[in-house]
N, CA, C and O of each residue as an XYZ file, in Angstrom:
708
protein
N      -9.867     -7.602     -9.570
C     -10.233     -7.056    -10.856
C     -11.532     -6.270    -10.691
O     -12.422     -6.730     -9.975
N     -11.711     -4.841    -11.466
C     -12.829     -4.313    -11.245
C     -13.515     -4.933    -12.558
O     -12.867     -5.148    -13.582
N     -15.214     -5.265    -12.402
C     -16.032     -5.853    -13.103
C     -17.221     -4.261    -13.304
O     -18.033     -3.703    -12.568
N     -16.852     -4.101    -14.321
C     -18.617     -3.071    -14.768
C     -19.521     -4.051    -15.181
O     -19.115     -5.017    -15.827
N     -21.026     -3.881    -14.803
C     -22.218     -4.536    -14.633
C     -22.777     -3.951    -15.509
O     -22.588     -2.760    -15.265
N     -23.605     -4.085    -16.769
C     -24.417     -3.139    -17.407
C     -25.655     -4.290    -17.707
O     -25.381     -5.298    -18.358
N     -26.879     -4.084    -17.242
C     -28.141     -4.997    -17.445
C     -29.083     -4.069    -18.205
O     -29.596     -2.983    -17.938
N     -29.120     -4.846    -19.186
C     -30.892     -3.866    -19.898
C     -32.251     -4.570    -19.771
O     -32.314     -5.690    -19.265
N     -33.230     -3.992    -20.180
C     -33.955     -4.466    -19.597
C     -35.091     -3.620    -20.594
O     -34.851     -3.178    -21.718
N     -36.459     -3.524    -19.810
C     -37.256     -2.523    -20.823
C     -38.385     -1.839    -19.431
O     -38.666     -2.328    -18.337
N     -38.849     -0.421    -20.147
C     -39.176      0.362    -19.426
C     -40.844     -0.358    -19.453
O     -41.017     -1.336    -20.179
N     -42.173      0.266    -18.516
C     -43.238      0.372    -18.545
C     -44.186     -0.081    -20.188
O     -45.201     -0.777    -20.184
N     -43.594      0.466    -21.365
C     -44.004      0.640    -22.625
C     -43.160     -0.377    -23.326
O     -43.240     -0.274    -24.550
N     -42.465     -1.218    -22.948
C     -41.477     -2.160    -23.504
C     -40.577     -1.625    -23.954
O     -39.962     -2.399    -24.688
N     -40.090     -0.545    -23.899
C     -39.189     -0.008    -24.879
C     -37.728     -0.627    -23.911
O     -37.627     -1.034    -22.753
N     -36.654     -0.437    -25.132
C     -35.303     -1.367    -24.537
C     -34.848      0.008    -23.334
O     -35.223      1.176    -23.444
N     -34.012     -0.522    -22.292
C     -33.774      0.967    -21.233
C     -32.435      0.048    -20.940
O     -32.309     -1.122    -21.303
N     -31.486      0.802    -20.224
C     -30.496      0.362    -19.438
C     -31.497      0.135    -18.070
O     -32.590      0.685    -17.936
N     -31.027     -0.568    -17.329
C     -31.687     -1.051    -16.093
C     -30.619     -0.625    -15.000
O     -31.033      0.298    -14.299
N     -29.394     -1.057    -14.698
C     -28.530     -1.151    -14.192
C     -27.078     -0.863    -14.590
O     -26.655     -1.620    -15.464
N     -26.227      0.059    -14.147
C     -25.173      0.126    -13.995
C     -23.940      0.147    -13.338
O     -23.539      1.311    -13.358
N     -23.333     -0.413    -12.899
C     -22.317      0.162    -11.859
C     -21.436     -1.647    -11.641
O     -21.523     -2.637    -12.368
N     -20.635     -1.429    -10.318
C     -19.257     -2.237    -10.033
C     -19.657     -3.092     -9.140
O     -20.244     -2.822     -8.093
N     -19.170     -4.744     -9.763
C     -19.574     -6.320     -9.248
C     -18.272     -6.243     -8.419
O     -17.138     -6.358     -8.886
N     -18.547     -6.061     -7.304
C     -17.428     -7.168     -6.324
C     -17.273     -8.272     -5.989
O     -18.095     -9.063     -5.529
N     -15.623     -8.461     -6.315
C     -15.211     -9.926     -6.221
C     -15.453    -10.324     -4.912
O     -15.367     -9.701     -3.853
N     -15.860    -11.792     -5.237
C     -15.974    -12.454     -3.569
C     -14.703    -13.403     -3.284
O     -14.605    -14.459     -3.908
N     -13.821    -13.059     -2.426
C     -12.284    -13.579     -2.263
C     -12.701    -14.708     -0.739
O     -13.525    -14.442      0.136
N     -12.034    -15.666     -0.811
C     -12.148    -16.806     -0.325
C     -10.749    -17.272      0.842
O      -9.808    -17.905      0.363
N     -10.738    -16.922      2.246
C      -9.623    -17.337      2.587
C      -8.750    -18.372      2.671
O      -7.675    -18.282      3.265
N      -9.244    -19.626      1.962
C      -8.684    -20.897      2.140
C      -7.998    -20.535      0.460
O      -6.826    -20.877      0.301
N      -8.704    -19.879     -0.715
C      -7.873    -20.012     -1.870
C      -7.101    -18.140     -2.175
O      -7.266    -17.428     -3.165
N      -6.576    -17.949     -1.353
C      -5.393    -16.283     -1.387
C      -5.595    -16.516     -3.196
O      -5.525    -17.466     -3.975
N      -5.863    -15.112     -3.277
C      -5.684    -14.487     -4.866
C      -7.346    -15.049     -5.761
O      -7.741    -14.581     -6.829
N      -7.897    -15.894     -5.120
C      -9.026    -16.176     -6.255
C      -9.988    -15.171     -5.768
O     -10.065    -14.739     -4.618
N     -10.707    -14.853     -6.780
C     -11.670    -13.970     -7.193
C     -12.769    -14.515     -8.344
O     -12.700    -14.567     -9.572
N     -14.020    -14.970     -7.199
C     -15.099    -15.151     -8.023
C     -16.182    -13.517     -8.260
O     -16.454    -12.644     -7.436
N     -16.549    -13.645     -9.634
C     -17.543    -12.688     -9.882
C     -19.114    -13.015    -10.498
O     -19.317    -13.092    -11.709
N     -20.218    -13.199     -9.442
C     -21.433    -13.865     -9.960
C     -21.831    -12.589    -10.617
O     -22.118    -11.483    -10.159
N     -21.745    -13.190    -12.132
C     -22.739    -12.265    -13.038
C     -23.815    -11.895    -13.257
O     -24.335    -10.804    -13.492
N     -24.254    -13.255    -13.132
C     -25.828    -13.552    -13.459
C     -25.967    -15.371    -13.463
O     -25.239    -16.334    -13.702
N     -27.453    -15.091    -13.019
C     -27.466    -16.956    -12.833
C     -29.662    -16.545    -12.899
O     -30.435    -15.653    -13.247
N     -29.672    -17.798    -12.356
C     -31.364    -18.200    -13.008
C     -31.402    -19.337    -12.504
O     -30.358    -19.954    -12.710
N     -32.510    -20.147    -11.658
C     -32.880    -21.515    -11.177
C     -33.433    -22.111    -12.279
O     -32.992    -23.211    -12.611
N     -34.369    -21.567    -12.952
C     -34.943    -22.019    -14.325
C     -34.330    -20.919    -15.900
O     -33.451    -20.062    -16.000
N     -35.124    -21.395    -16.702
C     -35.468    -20.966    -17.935
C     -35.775    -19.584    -17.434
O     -36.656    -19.495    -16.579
N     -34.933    -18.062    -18.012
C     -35.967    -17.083    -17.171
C     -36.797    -16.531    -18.761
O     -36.704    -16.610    -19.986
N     -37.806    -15.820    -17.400
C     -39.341    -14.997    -18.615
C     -38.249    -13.557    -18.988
O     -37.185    -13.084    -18.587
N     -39.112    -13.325    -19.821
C     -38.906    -11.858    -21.032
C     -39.898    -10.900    -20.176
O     -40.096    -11.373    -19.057
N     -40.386    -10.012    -20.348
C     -39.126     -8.815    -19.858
C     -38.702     -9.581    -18.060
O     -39.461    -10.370    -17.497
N     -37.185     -9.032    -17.384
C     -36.749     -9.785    -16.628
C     -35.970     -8.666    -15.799
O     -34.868     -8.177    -16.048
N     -36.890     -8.378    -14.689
C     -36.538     -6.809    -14.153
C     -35.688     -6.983    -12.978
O     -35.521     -5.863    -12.495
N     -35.183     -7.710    -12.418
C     -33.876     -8.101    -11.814
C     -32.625     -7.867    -11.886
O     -32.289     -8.206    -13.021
N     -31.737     -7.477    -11.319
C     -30.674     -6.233    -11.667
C     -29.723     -7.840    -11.259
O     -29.335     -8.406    -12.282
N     -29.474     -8.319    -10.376
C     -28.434     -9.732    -10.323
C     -29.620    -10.448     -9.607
O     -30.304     -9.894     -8.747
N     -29.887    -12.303    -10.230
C     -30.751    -12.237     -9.428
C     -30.209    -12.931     -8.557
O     -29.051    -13.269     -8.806
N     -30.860    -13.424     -7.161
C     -30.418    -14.640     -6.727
C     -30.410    -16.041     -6.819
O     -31.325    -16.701     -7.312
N     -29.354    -16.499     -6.333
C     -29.260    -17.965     -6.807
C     -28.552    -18.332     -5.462
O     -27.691    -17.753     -4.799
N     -29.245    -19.535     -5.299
C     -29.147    -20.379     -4.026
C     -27.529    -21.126     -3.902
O     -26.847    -21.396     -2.913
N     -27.335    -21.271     -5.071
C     -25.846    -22.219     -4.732
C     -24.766    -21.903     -5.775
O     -25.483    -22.367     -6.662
N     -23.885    -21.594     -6.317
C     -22.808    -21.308     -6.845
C     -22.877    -22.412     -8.172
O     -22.577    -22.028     -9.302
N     -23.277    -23.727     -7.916
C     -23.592    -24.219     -9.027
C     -24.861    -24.546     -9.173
O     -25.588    -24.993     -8.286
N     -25.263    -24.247    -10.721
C     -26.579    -24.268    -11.129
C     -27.314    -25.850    -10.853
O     -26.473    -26.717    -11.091
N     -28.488    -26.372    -10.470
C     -29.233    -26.961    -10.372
C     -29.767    -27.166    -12.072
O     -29.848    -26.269    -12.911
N     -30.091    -28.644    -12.258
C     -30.737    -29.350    -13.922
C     -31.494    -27.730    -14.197
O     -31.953    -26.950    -13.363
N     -31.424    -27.632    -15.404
C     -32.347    -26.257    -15.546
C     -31.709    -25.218    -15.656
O     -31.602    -24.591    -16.710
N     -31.045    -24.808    -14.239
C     -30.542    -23.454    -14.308
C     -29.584    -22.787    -15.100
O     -29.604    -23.091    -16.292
N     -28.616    -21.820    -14.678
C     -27.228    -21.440    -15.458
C     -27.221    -20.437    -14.134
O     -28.032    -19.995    -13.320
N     -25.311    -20.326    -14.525
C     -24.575    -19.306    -13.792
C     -23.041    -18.911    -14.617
O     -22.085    -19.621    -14.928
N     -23.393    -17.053    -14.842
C     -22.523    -16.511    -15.122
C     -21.511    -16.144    -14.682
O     -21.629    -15.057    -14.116
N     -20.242    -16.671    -14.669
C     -19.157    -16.253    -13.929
C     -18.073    -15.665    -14.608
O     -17.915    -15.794    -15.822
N     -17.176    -14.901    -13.733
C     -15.572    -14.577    -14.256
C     -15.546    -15.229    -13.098
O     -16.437    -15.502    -12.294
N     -14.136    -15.492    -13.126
C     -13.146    -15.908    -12.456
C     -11.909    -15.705    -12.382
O     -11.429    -16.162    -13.419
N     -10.876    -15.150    -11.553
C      -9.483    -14.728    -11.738
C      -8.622    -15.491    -10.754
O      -8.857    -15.433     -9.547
N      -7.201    -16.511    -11.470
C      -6.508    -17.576    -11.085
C      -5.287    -16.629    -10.379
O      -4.893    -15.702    -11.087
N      -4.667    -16.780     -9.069
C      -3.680    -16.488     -8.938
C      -2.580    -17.228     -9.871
O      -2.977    -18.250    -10.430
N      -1.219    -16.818    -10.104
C      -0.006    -17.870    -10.385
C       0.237    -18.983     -9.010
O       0.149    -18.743     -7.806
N       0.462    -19.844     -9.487
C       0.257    -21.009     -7.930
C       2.155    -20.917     -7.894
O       2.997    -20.884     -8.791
N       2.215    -20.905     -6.772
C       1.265    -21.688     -6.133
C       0.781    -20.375     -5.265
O       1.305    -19.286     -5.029
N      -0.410    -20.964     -4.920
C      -1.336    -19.772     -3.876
C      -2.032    -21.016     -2.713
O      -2.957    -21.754     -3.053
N      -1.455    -21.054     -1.472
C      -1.771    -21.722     -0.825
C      -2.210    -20.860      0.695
O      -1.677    -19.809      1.053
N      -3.286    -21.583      1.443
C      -4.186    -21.076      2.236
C      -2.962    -20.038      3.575
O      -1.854    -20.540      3.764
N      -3.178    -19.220      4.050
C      -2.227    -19.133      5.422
C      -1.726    -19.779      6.736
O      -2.464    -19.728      7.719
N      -0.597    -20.342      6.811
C      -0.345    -21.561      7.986
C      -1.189    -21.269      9.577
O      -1.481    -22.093     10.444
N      -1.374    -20.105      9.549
C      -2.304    -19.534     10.743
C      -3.882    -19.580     10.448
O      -4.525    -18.886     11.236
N      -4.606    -20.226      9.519
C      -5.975    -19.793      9.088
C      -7.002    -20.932      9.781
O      -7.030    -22.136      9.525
N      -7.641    -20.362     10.512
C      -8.646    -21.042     10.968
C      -9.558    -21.525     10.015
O     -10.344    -20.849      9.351
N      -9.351    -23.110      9.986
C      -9.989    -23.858      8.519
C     -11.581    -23.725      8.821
O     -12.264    -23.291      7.894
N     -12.090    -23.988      9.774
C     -13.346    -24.273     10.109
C     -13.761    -23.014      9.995
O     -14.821    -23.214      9.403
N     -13.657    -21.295     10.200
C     -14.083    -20.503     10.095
C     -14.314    -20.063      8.534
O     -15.235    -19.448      7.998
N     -12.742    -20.797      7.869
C     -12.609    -20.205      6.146
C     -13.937    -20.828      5.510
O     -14.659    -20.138      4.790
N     -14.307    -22.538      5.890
C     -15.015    -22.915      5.447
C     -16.587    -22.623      5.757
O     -17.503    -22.991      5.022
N     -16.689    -22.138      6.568
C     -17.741    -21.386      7.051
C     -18.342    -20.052      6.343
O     -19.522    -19.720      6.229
N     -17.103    -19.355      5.882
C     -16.853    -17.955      4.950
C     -17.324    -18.861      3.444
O     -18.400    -18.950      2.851
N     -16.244    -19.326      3.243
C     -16.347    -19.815      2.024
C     -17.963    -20.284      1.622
O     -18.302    -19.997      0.475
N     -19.008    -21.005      2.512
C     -20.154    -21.437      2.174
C     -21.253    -20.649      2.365
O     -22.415    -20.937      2.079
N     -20.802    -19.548      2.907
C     -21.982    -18.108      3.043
C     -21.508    -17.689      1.828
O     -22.393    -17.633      0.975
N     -19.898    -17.230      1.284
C     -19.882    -16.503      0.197
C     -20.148    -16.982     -1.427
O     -20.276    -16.161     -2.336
N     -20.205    -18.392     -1.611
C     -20.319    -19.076     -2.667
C     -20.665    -20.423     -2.618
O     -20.012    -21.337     -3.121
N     -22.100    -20.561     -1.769
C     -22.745    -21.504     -1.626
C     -22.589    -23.028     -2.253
O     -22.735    -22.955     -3.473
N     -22.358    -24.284     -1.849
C     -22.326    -25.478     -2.866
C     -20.791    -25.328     -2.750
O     -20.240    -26.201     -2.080
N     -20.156    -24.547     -3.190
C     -18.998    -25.111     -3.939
C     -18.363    -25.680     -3.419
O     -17.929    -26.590     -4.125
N     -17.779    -25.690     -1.899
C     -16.941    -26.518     -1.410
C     -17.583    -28.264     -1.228
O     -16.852    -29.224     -0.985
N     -18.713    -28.318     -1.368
C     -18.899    -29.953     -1.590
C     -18.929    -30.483     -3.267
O     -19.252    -31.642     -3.525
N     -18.668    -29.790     -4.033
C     -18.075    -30.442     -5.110
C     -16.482    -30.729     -5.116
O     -16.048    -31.689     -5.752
N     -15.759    -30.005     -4.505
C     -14.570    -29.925     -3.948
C     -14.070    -31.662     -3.311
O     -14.755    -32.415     -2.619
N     -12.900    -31.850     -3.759
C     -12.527    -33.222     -3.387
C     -11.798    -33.053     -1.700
O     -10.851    -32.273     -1.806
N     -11.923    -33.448     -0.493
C     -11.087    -32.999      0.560
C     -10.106    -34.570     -0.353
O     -10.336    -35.651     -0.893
N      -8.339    -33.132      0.225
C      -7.165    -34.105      0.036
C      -6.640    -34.071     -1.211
O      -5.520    -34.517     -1.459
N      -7.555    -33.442     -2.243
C      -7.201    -33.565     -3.815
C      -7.363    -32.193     -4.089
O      -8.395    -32.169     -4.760
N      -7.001    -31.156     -3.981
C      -6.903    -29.850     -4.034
C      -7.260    -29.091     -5.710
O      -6.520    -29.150     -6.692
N      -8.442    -28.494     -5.626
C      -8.947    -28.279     -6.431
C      -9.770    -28.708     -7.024
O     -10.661    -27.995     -7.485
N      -9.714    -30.299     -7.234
C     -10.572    -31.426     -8.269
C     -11.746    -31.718     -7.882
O     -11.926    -32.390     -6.867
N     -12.745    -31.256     -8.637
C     -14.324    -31.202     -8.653
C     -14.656    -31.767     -9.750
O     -13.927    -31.767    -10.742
N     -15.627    -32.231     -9.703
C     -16.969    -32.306    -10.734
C     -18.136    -31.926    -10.570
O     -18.571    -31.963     -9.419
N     -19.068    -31.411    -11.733
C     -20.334    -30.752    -11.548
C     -20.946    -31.249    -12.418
O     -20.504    -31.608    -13.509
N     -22.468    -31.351    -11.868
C     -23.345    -31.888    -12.730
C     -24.027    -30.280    -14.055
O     -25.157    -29.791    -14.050
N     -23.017    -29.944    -14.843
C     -23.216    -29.035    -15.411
C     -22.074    -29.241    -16.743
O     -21.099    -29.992    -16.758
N     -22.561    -28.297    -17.847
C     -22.294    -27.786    -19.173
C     -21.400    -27.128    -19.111
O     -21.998    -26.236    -18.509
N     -20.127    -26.628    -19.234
C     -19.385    -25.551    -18.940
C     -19.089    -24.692    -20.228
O     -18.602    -25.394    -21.114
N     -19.232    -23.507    -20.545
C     -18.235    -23.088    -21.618
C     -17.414    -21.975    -20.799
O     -17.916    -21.134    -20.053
N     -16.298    -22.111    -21.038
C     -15.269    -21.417    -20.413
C     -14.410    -20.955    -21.573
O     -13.805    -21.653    -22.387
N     -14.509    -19.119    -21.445
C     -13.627    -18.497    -22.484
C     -12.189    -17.946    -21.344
O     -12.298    -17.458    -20.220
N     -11.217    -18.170    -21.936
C      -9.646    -17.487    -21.258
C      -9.604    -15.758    -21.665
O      -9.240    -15.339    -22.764
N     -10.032    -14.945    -20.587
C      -9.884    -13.613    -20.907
C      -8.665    -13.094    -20.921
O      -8.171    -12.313    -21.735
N      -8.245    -13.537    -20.048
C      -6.380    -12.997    -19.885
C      -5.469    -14.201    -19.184
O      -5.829    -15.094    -18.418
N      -4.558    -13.989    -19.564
C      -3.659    -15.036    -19.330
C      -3.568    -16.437    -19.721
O      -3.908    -16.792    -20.849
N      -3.054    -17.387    -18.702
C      -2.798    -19.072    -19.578
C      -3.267    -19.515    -17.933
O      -3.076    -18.975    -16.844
N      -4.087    -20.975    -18.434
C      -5.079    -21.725    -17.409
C      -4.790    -22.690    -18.244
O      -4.797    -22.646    -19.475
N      -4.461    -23.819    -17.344
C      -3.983    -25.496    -17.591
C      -5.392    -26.179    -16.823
O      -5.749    -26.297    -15.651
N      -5.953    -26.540    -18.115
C      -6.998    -27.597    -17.582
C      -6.478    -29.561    -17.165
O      -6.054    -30.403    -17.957
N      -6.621    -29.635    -16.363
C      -6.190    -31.122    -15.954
C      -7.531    -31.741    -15.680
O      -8.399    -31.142    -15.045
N      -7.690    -32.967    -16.176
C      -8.627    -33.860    -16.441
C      -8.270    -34.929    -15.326
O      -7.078    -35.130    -15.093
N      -9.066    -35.499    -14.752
C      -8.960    -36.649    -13.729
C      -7.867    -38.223    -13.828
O      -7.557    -39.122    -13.047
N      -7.531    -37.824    -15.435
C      -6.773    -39.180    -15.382
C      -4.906    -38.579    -15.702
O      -3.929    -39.201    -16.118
N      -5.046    -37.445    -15.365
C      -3.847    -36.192    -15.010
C      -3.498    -35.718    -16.565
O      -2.339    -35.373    -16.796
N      -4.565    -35.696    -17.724
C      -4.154    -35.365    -19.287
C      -4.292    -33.624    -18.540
O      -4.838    -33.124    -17.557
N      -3.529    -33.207    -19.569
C      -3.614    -31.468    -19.091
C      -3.860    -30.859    -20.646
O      -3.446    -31.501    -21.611
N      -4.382    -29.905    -20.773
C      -3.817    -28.841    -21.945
C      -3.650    -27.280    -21.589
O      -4.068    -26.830    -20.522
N      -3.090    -26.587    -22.436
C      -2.527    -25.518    -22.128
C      -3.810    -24.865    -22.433
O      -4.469    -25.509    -23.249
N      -4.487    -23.529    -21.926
C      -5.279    -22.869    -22.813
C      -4.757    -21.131    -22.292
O      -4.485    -20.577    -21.226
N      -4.817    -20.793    -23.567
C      -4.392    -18.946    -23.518
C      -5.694    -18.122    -23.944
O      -6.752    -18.487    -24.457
N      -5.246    -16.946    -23.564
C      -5.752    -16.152    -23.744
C      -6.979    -15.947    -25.199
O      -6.829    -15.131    -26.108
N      -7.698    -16.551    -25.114
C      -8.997    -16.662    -25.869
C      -9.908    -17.612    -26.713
O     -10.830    -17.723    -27.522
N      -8.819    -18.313    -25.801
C      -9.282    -20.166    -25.761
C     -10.460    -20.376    -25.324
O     -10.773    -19.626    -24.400
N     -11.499    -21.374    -25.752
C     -12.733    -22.246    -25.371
C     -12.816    -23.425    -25.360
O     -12.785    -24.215    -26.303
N     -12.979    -23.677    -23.778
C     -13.372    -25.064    -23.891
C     -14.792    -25.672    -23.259
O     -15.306    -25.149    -22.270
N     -15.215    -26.514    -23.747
C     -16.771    -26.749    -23.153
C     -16.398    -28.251    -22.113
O     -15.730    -29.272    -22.281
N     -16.888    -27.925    -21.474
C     -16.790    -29.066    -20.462
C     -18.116    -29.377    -20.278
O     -18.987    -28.577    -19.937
N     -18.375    -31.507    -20.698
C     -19.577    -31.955    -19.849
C     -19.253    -33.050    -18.897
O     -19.022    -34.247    -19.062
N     -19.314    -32.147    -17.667
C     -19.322    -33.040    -16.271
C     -18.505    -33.266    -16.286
O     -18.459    -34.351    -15.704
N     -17.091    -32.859    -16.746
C     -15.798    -33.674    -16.074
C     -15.049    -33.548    -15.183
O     -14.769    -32.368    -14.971
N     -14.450    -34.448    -14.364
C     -13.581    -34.480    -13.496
C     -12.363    -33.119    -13.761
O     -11.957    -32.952    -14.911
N     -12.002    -32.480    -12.970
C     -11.039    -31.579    -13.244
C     -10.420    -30.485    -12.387
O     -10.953    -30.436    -11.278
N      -9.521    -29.659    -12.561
C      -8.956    -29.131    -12.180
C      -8.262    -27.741    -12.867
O      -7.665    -27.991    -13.914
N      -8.246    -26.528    -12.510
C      -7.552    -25.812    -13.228
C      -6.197    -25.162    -12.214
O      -6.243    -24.878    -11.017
N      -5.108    -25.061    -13.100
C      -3.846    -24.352    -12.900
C      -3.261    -23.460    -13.293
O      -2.885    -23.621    -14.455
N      -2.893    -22.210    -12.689
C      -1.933    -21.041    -13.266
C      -0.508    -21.737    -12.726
O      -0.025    -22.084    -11.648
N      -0.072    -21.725    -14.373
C       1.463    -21.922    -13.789
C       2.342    -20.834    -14.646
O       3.549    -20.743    -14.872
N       1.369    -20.164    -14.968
C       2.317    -18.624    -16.214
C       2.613    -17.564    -14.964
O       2.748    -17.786    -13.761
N       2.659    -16.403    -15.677
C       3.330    -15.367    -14.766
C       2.639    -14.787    -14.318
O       2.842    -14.387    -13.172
N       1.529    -14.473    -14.982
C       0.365    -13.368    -14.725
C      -0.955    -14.172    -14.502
O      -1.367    -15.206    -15.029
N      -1.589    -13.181    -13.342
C      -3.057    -14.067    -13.097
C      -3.708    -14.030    -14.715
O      -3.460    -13.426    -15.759
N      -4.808    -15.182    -14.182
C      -5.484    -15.829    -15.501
C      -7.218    -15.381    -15.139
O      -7.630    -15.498    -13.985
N      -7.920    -14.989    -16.001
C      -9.351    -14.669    -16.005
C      -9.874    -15.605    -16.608
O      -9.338    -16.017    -17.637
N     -11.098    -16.201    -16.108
C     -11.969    -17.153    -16.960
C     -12.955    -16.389    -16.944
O     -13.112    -15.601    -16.011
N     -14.317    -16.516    -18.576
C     -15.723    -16.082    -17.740
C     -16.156    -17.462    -18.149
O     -15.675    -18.263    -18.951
N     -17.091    -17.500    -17.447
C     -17.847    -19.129    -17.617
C     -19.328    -19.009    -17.497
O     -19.875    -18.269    -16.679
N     -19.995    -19.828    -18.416
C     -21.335    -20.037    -18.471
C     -21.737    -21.531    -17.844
O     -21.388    -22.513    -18.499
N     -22.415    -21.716    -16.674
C     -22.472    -23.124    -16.605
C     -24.113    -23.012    -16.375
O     -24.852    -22.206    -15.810
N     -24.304    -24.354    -17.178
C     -26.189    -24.708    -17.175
C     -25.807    -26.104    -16.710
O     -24.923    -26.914    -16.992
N     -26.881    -26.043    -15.850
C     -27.400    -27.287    -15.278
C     -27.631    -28.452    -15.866
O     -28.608    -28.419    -16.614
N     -27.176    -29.299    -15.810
C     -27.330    -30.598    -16.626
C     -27.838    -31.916    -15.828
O     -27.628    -32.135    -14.635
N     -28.548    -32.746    -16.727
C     -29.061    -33.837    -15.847
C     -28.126    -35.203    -16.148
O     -28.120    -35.655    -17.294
N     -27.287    -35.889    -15.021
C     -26.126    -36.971    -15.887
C     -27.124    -38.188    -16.206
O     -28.043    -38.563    -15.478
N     -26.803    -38.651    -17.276
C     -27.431    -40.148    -17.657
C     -26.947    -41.184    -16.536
O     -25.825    -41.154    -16.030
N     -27.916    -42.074    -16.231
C     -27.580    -43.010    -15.365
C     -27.003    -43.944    -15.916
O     -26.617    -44.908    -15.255
């Protein structure tokens, strides 16, 4: 999917300016064929006003207590499974340069099922995404559905025809002991 980037920002005199324009490339993952993450925007903390950073960086794919991270996301129809020839140790190697953290929230053996110590709001841009919950409850969600997730066990599934887009806001959360 092509992603346009548009960041504003403010000039010398405060006045409002476009800052940035132009095309976010997806970062594609060889162990998951067809997914497409797009980091929007993210922040370790609370960020300051004016905020002259065009994407900034962020250390790990999921936000740290404090932070947030802006994502799309685009689901192949499954099944989408890795290539019988793919060197796992290299994918996972790819995979943790290109989207830091994520594969240790990742369950090995349980395909897909993570938890994060984070807030989720997740809007459905296109298509249908089956959220499955850890004790296997599912619901359907379409095309402009919201759901907020805190910290749960889960999983998402394309089982419609057409890939599925999520964008997602996740902030850092601290779990109660």
């Amino acid at each position: 999917m092509k992603v346009r980037h548009i960041v504003t920002g403010h000039d010398n005199r405060g006045k409002s300016v476009f800052k940035s324009d132009g095309v976010l490339d997806p970062l594609t993952l060889s162990l998951v064929p067809g997914v497409e993450f797009h980091r929007v925007w993210g922040a370790e903390q609370a960020p300051t006003l004016p905020n002259f950073e065009s994407v900034p960086a962020t250390a790990t794919f999921f936000p740290a207590a404090g932070g947030m991270r802006v994502t799309l996301s685009t689901f192949p129809v499954e099944p989408a499974r890795p290539l019988a020839d793919l060197d796992v140790g290299e994918a996972m190697a790819e995979a943790e340069r290109k989207v830091p953290g994520l594969l240790s929230h990742m369950e090995p053996g349980n395909r897909g099922m993570h938890t994060t110590q984070t807030v989720d709001v997740n809007i459905v841009l296109s298509g249908e995404l089956i959220l499955e919950l850890d004790d296997g409850a599912e619901t359907l969600l379409r095309t402009g559905d919201i759901v907020v997730q805190n910290g749960t066990r889960h999983r998402w599934h394309n089982r419609g025809s057409v890939p599925a887009v999520l964008a997602g806001l996740m902030v850092g959360a601290n779990r109660a002991e």
